[in-house]
Structures are given as structure tokens and as C-alpha cells.
C-alpha positions in Angstrom: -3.0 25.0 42.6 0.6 23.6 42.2 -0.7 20.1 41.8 -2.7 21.8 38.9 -0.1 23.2 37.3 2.1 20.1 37.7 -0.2 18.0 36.1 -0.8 20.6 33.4 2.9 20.3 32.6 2.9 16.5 32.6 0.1 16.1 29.9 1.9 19.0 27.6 4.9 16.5 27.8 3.4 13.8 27.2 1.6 15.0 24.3 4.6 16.4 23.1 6.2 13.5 23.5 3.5 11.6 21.4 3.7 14.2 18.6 7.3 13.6 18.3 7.1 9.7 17.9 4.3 10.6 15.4 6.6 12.6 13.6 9.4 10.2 13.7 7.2 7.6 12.2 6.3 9.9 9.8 9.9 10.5 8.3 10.5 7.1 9.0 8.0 5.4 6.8 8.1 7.9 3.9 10.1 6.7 1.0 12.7 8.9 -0.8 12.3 9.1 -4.2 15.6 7.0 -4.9 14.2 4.2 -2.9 11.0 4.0 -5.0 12.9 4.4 -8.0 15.3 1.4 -6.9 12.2 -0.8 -5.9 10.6 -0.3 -9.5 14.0 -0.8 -11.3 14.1 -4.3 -9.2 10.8 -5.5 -9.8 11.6 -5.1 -13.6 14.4 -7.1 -13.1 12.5 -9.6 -11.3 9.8 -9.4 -14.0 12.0 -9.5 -16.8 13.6 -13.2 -15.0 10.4 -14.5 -15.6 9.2 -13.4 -18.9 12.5 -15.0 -19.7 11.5 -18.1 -18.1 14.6 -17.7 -15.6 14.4 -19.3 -12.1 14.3 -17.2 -9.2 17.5 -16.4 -7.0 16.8 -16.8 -2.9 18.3 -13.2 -3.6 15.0 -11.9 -5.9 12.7 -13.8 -3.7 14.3 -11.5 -0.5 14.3 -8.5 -2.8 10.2 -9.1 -3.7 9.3 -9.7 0.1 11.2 -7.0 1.2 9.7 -4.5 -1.2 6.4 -5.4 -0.4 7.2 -5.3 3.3 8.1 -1.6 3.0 5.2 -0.7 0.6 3.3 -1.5 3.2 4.8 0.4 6.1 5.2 3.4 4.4 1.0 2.7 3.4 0.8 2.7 7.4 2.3 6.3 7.7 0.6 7.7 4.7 -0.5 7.4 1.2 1.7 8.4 -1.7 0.5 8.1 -5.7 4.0 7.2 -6.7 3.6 3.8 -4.6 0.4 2.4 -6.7 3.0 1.9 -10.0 5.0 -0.3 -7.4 1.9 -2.1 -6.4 0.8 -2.8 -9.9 4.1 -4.2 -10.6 4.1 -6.3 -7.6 0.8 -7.5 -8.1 2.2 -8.4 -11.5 5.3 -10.7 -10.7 3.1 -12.5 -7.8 0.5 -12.8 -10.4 3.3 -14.1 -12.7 4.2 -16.7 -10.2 1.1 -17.8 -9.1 1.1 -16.2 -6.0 -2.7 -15.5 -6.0 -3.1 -13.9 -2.2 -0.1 -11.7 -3.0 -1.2 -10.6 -6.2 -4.8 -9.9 -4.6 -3.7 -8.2 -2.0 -1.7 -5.8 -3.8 -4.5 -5.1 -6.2 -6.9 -4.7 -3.8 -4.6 -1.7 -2.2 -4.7 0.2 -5.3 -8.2 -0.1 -5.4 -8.5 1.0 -1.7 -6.2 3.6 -1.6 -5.5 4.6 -5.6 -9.0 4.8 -6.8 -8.4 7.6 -8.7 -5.5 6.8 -10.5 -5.2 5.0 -14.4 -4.1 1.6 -11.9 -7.0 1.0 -10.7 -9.1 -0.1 -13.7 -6.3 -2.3 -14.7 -6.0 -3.7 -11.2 -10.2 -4.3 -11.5 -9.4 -6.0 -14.5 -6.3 -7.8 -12.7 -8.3 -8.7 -10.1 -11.4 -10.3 -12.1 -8.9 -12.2 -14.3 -8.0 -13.8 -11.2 -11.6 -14.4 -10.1 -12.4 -11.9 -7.5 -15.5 -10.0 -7.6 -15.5 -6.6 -7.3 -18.4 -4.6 -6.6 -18.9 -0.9 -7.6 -18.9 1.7 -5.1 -22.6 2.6 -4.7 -23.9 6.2 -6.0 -25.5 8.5 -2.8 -28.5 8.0 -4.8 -28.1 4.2 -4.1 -27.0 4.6 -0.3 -30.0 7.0 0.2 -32.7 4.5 -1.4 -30.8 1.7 0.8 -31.3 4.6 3.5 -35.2 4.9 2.8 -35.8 0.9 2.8 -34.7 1.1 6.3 
């Protein structure tokens, strides 16, 4: 019975233990609103170089890469509608550059996890401009004739 109970209390630690990390990560990878706010201002900055035909600094290329880096960790620990503006611009300036996989990749995240926001049609039509195919989302009515053919 005490062995019982012992390993009782070793699994509740553990999965408290678990919880906690989860939680951790949680807080870790959400972004306050003055870092998002700080991200967009610096991707305008970034796109307003180029517009002007400026050269990139080593400093804007770190600042790009970094941004995207934590756009996608905090898209690890959860989805948030304010990041698919940061997205959009970032698919922008890497569009901008010629940066094709960048751009597509961040396109293709607003479409995956912003669906329902005004981004994503302009991402579609981001995305086509750079020659990626998009299919629609089938209807049920599709998926249960697709279902019947079986």
C-alpha cells in the first residue's frame, strides 16, 4: 500500500512539474504588446530603406531575422491575431528583397493560422504573385462526395 501511495505522489510531481514548464513556456513565448509594437515599427523602417532604394545595414538584416525568429516561437506557444500584421509585413520586405522562401513562408502562416483575418486574401494574392498555387479548402459537401467515391 505504501509503495502505492509513493508512486501516486511521484506521478502528481511529475505532472506538476510538467504543467509548470508548460506554463513557463507559455509566458515565455507570448509577446507583450510593446514588443509587437517595436517589431512593426522596425519592419517599417526596414521597408521604408528599401522603397528608398537604401542598402541594408548587417544591423537591419539581424533586426529581420531576429523578428521572424520570435514570430515563430511565440507561433509555437500559441496563436495571437496581432502577429498576422507582423507576418504580412515580413512577407513584404523578403518579398521586397527577393527572398522568395522567406516571403512564402510567412504567407503561408497567415494562411494556416490567420484564415479568418483581412491578411489572408492579400497573402493568397501575395502568394500567387509569387507563383505558388493555392488550393481552396474543400466544402464538407466536397470531403463527403470524396468520402462516397471511396
Amino acid at each position: 500500500m505504501k509503495k502505492i501511495f509513493i508512486w501516486m505522489i511521484a506521478g502528481f510531481l511529475v505532472l506538476s512539474a510538467i504543467s509548470l514548464d508548460v506554463s513557463a513556456a507559455k509566458k515565455a513565448g507570448k509577446l507583450s504588446k510593446e514588443e509587437v509594437q517595436q517589431m512593426s515599427d522596425d519592419i517599417d523602417n526596414i521597408t521604408k530603406k528599401i522603397y528608398g532604394r537604401s542598402l541594408l545595414s548587417p544591423k537591419d538584416n539581424e533586426t529581420l531575422i531576429s523578428i521572424k525568429i520570435k514570430l515563430d516561437n511565440s507561433m509555437l506557444v500559441a496563436t495571437a491575431s496581432e502577429l498576422a500584421p507582423l507576418y504580412y509585413k515580413a512577407g513584404n520586405v523578403y518579398k521586397l528583397r527577393e527572398m522568395k522562401p522567406e516571403a512564402i513562408d510567412c504567407y503561408k502562416t497567415i494562411l494556416e493560422n490567420f484564415s479568418d483575418t483581412a491578411l489572408a486574401p492579400k497573402a493568397r494574392a501575395a502568394l500567387t504573385e509569387l507563383g505558388v498555387t493555392i488550393e481552396a479548402p474543400k466544402t464538407e459537401e466536397e470531403n463527403a462526395e470524396d468520402d462516397e467515391g471511396i
